[in-house]
TORKOL-4160 file (C-alpha; in steps of 0.2 Angstrom, whole numbers, padded with zeros to 4 digits, m for minus):
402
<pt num="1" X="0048" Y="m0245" Z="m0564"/>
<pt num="2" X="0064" Y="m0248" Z="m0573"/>
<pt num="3" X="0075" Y="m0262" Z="m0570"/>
<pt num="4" X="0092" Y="m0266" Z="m0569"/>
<pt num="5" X="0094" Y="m0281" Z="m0571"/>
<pt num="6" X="0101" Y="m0290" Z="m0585"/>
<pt num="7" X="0093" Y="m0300" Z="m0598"/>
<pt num="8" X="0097" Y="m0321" Z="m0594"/>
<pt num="9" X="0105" Y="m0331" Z="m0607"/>
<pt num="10" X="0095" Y="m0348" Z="m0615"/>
<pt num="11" X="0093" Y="m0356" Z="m0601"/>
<pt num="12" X="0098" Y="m0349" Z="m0587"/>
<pt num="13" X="0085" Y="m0346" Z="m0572"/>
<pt num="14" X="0077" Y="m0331" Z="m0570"/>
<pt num="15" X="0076" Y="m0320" Z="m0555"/>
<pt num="16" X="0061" Y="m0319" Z="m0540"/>
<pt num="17" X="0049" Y="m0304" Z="m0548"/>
<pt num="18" X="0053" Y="m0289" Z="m0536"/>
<pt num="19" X="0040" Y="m0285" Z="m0523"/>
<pt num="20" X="0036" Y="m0271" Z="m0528"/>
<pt num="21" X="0028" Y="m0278" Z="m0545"/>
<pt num="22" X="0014" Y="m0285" Z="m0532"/>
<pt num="23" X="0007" Y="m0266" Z="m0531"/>
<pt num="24" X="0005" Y="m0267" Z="m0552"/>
<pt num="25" X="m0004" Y="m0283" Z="m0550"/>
<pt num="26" X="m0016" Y="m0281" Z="m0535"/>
<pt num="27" X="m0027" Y="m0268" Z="m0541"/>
<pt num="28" X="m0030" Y="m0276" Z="m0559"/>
<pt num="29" X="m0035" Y="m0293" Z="m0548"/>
<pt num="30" X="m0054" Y="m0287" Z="m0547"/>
<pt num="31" X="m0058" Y="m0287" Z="m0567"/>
<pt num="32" X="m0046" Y="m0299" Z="m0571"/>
<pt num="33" X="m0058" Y="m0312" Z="m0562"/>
<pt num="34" X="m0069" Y="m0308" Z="m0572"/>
<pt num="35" X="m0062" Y="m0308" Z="m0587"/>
<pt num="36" X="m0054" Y="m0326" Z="m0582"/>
<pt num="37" X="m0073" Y="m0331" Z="m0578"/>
<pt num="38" X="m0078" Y="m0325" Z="m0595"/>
<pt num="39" X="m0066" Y="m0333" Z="m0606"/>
<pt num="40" X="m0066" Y="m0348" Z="m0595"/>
<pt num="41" X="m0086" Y="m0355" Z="m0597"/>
<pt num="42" X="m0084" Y="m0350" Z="m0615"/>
<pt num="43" X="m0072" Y="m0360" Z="m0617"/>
<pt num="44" X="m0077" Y="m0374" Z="m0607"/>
<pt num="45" X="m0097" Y="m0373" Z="m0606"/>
<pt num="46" X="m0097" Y="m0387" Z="m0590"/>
<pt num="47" X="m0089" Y="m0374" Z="m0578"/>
<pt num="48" X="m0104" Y="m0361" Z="m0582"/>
<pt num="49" X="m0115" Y="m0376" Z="m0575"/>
<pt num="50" X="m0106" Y="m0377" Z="m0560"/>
<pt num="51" X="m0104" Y="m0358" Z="m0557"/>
<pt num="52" X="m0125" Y="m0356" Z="m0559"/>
<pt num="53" X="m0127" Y="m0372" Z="m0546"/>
<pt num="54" X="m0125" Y="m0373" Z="m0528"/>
<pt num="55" X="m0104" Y="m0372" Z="m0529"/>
<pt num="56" X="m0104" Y="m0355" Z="m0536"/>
<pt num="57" X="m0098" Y="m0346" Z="m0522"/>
<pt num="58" X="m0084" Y="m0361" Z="m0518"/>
<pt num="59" X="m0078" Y="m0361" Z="m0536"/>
<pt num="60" X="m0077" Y="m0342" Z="m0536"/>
<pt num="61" X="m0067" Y="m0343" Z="m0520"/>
<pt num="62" X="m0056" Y="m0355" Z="m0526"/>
<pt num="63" X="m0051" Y="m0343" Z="m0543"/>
<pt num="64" X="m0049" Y="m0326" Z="m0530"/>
<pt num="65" X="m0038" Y="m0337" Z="m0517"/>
<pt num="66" X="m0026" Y="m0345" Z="m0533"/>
<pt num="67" X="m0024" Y="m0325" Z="m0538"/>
<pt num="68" X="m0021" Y="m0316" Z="m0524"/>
<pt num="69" X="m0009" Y="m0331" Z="m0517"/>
<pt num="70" X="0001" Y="m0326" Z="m0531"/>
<pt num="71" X="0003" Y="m0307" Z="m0529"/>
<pt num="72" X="0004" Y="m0310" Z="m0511"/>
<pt num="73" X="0017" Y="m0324" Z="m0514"/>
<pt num="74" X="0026" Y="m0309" Z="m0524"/>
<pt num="75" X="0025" Y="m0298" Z="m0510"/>
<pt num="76" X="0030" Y="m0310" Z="m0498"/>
<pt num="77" X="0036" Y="m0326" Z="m0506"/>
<pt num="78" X="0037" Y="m0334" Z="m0486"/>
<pt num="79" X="0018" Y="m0331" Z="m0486"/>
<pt num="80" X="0008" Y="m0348" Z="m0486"/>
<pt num="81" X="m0009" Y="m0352" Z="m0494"/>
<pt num="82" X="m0017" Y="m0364" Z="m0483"/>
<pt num="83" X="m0033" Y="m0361" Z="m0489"/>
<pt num="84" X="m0030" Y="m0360" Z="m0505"/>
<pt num="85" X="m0021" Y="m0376" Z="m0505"/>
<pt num="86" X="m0038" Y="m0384" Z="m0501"/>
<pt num="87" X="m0048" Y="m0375" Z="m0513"/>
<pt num="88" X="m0039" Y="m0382" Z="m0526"/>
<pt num="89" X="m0037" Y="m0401" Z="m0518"/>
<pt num="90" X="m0057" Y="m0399" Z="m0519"/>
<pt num="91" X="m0057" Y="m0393" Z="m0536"/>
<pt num="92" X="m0047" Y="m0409" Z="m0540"/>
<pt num="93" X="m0058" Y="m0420" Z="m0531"/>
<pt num="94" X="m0076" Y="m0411" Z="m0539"/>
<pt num="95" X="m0067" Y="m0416" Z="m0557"/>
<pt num="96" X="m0067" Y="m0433" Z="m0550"/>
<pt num="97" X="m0083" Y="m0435" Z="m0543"/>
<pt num="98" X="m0090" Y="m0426" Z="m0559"/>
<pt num="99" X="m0078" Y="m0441" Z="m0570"/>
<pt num="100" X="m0070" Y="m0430" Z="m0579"/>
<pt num="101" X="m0052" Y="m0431" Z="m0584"/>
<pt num="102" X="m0040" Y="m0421" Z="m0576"/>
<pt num="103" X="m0035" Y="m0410" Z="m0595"/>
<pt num="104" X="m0052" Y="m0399" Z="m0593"/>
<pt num="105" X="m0047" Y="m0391" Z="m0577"/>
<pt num="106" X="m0028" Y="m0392" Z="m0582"/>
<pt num="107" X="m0033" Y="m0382" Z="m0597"/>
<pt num="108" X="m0045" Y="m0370" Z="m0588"/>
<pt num="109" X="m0029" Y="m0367" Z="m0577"/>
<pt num="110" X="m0018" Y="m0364" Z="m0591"/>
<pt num="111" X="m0030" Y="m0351" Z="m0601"/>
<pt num="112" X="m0032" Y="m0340" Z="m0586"/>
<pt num="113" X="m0013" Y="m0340" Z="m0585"/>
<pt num="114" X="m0014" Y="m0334" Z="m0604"/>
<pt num="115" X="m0029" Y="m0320" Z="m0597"/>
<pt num="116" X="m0015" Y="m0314" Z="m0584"/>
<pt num="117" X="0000" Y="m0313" Z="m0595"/>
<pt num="118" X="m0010" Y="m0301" Z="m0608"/>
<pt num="119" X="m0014" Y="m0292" Z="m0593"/>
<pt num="120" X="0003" Y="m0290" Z="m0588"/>
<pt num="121" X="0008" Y="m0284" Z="m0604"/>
<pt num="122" X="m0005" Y="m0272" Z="m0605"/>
<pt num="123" X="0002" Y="m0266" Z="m0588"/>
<pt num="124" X="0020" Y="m0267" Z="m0595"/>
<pt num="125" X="0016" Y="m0255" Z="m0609"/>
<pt num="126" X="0007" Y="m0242" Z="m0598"/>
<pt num="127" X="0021" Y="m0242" Z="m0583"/>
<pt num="128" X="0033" Y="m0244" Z="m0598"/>
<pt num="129" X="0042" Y="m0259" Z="m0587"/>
<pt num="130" X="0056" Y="m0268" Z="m0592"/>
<pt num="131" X="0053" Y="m0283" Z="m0604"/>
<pt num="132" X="0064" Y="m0293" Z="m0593"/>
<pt num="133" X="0051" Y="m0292" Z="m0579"/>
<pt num="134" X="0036" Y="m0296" Z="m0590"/>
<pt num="135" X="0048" Y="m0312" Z="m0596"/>
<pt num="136" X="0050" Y="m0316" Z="m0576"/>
<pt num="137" X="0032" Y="m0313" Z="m0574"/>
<pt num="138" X="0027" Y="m0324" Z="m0586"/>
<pt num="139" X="0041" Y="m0338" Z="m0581"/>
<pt num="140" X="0034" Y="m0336" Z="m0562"/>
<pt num="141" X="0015" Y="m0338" Z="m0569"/>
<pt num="142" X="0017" Y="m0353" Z="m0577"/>
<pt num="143" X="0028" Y="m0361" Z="m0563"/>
<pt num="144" X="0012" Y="m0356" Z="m0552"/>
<pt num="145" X="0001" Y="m0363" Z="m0563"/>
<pt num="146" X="0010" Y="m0380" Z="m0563"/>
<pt num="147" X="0010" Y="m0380" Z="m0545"/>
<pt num="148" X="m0008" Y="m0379" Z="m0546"/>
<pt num="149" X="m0012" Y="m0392" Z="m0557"/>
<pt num="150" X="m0001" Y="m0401" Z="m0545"/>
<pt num="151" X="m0011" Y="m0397" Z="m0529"/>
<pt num="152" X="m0027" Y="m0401" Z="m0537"/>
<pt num="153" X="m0021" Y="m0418" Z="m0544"/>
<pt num="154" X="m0017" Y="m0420" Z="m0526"/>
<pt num="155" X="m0039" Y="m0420" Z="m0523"/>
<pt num="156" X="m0041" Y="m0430" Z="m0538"/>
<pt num="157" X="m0030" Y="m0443" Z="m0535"/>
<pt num="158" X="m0038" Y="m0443" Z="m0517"/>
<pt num="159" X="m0053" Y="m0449" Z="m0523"/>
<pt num="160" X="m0048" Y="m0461" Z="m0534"/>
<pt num="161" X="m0037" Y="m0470" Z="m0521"/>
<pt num="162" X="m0051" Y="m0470" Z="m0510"/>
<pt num="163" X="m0055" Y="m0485" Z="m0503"/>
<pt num="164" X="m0076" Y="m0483" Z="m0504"/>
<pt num="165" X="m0085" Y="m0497" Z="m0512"/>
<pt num="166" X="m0095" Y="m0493" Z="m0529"/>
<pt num="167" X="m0111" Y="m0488" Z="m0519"/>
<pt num="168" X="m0106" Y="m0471" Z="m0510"/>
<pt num="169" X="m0096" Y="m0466" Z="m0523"/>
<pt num="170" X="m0109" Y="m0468" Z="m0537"/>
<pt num="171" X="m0120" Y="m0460" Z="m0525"/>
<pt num="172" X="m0109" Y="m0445" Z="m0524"/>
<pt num="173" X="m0109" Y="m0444" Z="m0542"/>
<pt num="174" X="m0129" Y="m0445" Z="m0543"/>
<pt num="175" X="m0130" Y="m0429" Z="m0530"/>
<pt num="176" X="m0118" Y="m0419" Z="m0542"/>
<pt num="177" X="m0132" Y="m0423" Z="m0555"/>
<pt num="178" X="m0146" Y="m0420" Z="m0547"/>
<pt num="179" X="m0138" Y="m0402" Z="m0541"/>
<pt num="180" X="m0130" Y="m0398" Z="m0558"/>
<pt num="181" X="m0141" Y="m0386" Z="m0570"/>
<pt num="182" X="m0158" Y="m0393" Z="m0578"/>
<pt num="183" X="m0166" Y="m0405" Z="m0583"/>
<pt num="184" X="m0159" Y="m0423" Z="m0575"/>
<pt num="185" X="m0152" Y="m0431" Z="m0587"/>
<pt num="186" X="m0161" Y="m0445" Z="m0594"/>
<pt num="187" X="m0148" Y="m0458" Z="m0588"/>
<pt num="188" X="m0154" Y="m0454" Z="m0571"/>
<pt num="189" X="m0165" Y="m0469" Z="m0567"/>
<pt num="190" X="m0151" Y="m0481" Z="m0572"/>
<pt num="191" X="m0138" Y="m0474" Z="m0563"/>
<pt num="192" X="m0150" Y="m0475" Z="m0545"/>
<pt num="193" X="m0152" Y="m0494" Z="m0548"/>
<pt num="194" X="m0131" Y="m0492" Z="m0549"/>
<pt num="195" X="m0130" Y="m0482" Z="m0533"/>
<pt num="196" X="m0146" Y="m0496" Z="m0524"/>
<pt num="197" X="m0155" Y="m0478" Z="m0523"/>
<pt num="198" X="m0174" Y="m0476" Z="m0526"/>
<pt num="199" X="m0178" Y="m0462" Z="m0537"/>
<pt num="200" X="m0190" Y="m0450" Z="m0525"/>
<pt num="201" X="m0202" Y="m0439" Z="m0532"/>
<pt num="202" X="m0200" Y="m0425" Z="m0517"/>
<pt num="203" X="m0185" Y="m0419" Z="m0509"/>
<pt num="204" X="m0177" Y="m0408" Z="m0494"/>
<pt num="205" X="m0161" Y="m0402" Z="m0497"/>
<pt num="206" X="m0152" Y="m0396" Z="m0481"/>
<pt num="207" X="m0135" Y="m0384" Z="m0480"/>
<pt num="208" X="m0124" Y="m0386" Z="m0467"/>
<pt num="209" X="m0111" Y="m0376" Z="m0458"/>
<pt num="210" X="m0094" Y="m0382" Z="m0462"/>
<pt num="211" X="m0083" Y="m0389" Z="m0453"/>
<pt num="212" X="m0094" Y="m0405" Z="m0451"/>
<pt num="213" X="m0093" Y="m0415" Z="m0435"/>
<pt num="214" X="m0085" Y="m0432" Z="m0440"/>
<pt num="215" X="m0100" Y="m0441" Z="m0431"/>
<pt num="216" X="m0111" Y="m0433" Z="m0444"/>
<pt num="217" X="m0111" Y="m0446" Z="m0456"/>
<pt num="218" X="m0112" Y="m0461" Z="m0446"/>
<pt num="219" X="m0129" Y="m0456" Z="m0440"/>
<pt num="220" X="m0140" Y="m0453" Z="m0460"/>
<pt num="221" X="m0152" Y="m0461" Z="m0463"/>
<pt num="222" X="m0146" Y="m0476" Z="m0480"/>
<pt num="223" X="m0155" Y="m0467" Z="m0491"/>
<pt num="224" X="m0149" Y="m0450" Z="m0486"/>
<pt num="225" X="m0137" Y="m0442" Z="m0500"/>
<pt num="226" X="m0123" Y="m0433" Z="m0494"/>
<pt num="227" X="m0106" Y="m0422" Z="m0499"/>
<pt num="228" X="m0099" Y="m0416" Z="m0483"/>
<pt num="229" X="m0079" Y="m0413" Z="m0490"/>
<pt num="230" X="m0084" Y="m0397" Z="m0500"/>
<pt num="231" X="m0083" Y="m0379" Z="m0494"/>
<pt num="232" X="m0104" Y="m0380" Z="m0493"/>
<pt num="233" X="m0107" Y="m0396" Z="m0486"/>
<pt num="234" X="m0127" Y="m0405" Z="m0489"/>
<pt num="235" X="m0137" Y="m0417" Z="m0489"/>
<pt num="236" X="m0150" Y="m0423" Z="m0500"/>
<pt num="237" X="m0166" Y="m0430" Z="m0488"/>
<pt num="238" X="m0179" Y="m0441" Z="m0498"/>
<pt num="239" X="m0196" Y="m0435" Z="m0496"/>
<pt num="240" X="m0204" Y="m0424" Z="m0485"/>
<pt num="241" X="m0198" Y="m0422" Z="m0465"/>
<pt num="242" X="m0208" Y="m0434" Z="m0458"/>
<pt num="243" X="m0208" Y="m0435" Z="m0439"/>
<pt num="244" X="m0197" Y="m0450" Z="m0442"/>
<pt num="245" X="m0184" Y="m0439" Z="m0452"/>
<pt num="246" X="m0184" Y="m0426" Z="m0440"/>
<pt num="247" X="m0177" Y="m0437" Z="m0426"/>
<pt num="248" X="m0164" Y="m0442" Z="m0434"/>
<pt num="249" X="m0158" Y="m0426" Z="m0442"/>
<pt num="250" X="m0158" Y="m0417" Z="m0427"/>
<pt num="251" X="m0145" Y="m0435" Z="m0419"/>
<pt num="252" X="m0137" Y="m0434" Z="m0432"/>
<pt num="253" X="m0134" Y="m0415" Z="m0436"/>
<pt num="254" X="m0129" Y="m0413" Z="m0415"/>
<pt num="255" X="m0115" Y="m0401" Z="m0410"/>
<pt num="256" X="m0117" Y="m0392" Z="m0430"/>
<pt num="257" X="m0128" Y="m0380" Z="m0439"/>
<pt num="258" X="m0137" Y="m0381" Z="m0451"/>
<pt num="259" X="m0154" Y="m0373" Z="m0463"/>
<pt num="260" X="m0167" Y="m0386" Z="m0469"/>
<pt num="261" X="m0172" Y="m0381" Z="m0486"/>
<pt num="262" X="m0189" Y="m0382" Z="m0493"/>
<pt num="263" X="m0196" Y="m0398" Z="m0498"/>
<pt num="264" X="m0198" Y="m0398" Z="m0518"/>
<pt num="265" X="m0199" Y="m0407" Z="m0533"/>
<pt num="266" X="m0184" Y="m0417" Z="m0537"/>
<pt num="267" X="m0179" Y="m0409" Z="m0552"/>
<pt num="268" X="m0178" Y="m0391" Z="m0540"/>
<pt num="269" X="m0167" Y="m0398" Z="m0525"/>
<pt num="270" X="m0154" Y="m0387" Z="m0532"/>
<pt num="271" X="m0167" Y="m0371" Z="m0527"/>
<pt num="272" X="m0169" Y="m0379" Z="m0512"/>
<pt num="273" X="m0151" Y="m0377" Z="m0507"/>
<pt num="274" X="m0148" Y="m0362" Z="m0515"/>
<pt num="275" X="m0164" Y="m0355" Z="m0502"/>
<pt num="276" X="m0155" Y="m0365" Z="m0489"/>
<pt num="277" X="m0136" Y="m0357" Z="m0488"/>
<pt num="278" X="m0146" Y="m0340" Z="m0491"/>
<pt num="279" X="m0152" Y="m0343" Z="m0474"/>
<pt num="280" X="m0137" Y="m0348" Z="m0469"/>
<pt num="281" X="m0130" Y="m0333" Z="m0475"/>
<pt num="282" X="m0144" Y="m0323" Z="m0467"/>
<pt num="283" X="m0139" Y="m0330" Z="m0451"/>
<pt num="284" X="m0121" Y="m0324" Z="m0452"/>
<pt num="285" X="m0127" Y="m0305" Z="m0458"/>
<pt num="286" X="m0138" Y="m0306" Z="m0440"/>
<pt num="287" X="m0155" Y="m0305" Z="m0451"/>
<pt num="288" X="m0162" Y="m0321" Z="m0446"/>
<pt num="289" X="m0159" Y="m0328" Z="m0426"/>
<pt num="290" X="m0146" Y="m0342" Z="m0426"/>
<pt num="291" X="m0153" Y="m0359" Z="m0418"/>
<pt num="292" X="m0143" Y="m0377" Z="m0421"/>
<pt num="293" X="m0156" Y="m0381" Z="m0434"/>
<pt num="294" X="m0166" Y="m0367" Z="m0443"/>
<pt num="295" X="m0180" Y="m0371" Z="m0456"/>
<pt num="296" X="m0182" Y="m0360" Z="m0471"/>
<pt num="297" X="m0202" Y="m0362" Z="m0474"/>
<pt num="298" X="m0200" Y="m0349" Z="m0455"/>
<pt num="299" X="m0191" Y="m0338" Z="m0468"/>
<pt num="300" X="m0200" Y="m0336" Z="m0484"/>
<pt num="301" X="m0205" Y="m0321" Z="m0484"/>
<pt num="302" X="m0187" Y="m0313" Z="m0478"/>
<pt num="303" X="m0180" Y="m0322" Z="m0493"/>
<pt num="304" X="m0191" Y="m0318" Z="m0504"/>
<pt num="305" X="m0189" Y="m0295" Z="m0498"/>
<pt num="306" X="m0170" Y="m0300" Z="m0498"/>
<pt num="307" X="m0167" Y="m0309" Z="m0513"/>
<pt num="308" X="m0162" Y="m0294" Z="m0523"/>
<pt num="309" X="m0155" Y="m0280" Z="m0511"/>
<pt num="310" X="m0149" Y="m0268" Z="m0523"/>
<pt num="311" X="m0166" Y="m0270" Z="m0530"/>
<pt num="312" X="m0174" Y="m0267" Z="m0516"/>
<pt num="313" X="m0166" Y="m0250" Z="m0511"/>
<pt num="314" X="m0171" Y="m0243" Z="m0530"/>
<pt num="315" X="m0189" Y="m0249" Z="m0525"/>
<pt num="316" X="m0190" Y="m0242" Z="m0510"/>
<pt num="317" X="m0181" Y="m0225" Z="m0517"/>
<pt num="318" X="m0193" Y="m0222" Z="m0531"/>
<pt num="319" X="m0206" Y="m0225" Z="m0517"/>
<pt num="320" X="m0201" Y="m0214" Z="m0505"/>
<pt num="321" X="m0195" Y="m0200" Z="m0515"/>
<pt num="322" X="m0208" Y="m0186" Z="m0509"/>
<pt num="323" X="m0199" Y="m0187" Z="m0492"/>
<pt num="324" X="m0180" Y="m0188" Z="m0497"/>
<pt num="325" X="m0177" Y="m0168" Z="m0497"/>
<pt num="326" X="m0179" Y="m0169" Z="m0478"/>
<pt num="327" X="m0169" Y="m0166" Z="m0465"/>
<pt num="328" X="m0161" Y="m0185" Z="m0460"/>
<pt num="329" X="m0169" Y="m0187" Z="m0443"/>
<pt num="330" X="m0186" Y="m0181" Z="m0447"/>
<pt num="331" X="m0185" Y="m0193" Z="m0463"/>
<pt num="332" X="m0183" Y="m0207" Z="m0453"/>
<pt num="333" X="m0195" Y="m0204" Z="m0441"/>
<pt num="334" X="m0208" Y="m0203" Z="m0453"/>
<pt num="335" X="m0201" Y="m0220" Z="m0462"/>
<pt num="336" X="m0203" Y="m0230" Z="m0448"/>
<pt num="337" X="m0220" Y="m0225" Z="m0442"/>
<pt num="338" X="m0224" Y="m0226" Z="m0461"/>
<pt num="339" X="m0216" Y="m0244" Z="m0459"/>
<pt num="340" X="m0226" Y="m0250" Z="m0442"/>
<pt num="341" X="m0242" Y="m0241" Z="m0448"/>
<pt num="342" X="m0243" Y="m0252" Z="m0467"/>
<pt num="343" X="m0239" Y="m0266" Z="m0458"/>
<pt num="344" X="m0249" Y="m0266" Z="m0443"/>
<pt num="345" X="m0262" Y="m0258" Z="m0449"/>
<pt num="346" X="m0263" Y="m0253" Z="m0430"/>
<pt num="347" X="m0272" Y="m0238" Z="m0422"/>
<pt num="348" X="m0262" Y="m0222" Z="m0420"/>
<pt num="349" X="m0262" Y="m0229" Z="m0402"/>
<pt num="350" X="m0256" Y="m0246" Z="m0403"/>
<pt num="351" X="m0242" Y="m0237" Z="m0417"/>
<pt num="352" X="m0237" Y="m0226" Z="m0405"/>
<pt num="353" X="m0236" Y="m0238" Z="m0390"/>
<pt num="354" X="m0224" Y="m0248" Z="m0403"/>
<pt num="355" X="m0214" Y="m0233" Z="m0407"/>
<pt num="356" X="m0213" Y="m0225" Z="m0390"/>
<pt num="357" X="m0220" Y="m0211" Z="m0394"/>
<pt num="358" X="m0235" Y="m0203" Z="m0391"/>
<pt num="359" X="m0253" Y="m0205" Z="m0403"/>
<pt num="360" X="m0254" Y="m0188" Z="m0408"/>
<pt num="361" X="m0236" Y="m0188" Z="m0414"/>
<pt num="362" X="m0240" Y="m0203" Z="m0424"/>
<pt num="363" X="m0255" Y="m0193" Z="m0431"/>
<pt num="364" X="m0247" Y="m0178" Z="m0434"/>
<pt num="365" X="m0232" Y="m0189" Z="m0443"/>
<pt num="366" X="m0246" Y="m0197" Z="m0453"/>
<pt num="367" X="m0255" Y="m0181" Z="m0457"/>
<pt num="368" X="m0237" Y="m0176" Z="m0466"/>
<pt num="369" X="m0237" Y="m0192" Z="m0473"/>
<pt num="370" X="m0252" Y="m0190" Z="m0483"/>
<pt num="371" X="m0248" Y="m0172" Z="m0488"/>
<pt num="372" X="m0231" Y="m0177" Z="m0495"/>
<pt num="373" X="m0234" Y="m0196" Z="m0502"/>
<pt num="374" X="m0250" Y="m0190" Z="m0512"/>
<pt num="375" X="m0261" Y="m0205" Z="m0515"/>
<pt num="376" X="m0247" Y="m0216" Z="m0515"/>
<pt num="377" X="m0253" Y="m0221" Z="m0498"/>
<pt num="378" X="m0272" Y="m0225" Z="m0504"/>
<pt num="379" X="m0266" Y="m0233" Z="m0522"/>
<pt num="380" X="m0265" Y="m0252" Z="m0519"/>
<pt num="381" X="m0249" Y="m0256" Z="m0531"/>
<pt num="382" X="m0241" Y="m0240" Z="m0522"/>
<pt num="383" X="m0245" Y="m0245" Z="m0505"/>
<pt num="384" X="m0241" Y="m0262" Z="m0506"/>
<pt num="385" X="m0223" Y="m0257" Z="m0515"/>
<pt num="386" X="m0221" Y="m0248" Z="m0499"/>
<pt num="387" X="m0225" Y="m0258" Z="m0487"/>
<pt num="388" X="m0213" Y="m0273" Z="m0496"/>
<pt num="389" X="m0200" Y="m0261" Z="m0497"/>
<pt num="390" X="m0200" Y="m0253" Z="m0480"/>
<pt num="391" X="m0200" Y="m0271" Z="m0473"/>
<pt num="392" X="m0185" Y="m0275" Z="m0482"/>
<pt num="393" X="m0177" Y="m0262" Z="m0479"/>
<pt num="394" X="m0179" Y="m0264" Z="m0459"/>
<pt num="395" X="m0173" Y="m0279" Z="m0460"/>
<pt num="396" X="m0155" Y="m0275" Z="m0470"/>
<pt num="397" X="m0156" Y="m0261" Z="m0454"/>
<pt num="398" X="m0151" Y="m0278" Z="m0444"/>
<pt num="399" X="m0137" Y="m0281" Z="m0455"/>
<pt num="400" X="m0134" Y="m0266" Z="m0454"/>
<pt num="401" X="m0132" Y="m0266" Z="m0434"/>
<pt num="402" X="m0144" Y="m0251" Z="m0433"/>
């Protein structure tokens, strides 16, 4: 894409990128995360903490949101980035909460733009553009990337200027800790007496639905830590959920959603969490039944078949090989009375009662069964296998609105 314009003296402005530079960009925005995630925790090892806790998914929104608000911007420079203006004010605030200076995210910032302009030189070369539009690129990228660091000074100021007292805010701080990668840092017990929090032995972690009603707050318990202003709200429960927590979780969470993790060992709340908003995720992907308030340890064994889908379909594959050559309708057939038989363990007339189909279909189904899975059906690491797959399996059919 050739251009025309002419190159700018010293000091003279340059021009808006054309438009049509966005369709050079917006492919390449995929691996270029990654690359910019790559470069990024090794150069700054405390942000591959954070993107193996419970934030990964908000950090890793906040990165896509701050790239593609810059093509898009491109494309259509009246476009706004709402949402990307809030990432990045939370990003500003987790620095503060965490007690960092501001420099560790400002420099993260700045090498990404360094990732992005070797990209675009790379692009230049193979699109032969003109080296005045990879000057304008890089002069655009770098005015982006102070706006960013401007947005997310925006969050940490916020905090500062705050007007908490010491307690909440240091018990903010000890949250972060306690979510951030293992072990708890040894300074633990010392910073609790700081916040006036006991050190518990047990926890549950609970993941709430964001946004967070404003009465929320108001009705924890003291003891109850809390981070509601991030894009996965939770709170940290001492203990187990005695009758007595129960009660006032369930006034306090009214008129919101939320997954009550597993009660663990405090040094695995962060597990906890993670289980939770999997649930939560869950819910949205219709797998597991929506409900104000939904308890993992009802979910376990879901979790655990869908914890590695992409896993599972290779299992259930190798598994079910014998049958793949058939025809589509008669595989299925066979899979989901293979499916109720391993797991019910039922008579051919209670399967087929389940099925809706008559018994001596389900025996004649069964008969074929045997003949084309071998002994796969009698050996017990085969036939468990199967029924673990095939259970998954129905259940990602949900997701899959089957």
């Amino acid at each position: 894409m050739p251009s025309t314009t002419r190159p700018p003296e010293v000091g003279e402005p340059l021009e808006p990128l054309p438009k049509e530079f966005a369709a050079f960009m917006r492919p390449e925005l995929p691996g270029l995360m990654k690359e910019i995630g790559a470069e990024v925790t090794r150069a700054y090892p405390v942000y591959g903490r954070l993107l193996n806790g419970p934030n990964a998914d908000a950090i890793r929104q906040g990165v896509e949101q701050a790239l593609y608000a810059f093509v898009d911007r491109v494309a259509d420079p009246g476009k706004n980035a709402v949402l990307r203006d809030e990432l990045l004010r939370r990003f500003g605030r987790v620095e503060a909460y965490e007690g960092r200076e501001l420099d560790t995210l400002q420099g993260a910032y700045r090498l990404g733009a360094r990732i992005a302009l070797r990209r675009a030189k790379a692009l230049g070369r193979q699109y032969r553009l003109s080296p005045t539009l990879i000057l304008a690129f890089a002069d655009a990228l770098f005015a982006y990337v102070d706006e960013l660091e401007q947005i997310s000074r925006e969050g940490y100021a916020e905090v500062q200027s705050r007007a908490f007292s010491e307690v909440p805010a240091r018990r903010r701080r000890l949250l972060h800790l306690v979510l951030a990668a293992p072990p708890l840092p040894q300074a633990l017990p010392g910073l609790c007496d700081a916040a006036a929090w006991r050190l518990p032995t047990d926890v549950t972690m609970v993941a709430l639905r964001s946004p967070v009603p404003e009465h929320l707050e108001a009705g924890l318990a003291d003891d109850v830590l809390f981070d509601l202003d991030v894009p996965q709200p939770h709170l940290l429960v001492p203990g187990a959920l005695t009758p007595e927590r129960l009660a006032m979780l369930d006034a306090a969470l009214a008129g919101s959603h939320a997954v009550v993790g597993l009660t663990v060992p405090l040094a695995q709340a962060a597990d906890s969490v993670r289980w939770a908003r999997r649930v939560l995720q869950l819910i949205d992907e219709g797998v597991v039944a929506d409900a104000p308030v939904v308890r993992c340890e009802d979910h376990l064994v879901t979790l655990w078949l869908l914890s590695d889908p992409a896993l599972v379909t290779h299992l259930a594959a190798g598994e079910l090989a014998p049958i793949d050559h058939l025809p589509a309708g008669r595989r299925d057939r066979l899979v989901e009375t293979l499916r109720v038989h391993v797991s019910t363990r039922a008579s051919a007339e209670q399967v087929g009662a389940l099925l809706g189909v008559h018994a001596q279909t389900v025996r004649y189904r069964l008969r074929n069964l045997d003949a084309l899975l071998g002994d796969r059906l009698a050996h017990p690491d085969h036939r468990f296998a199967l029924e673990a797959s095939l259970r998954a399996l129905h259940l990602l059919s949900r997701d899959a609105g089957e």
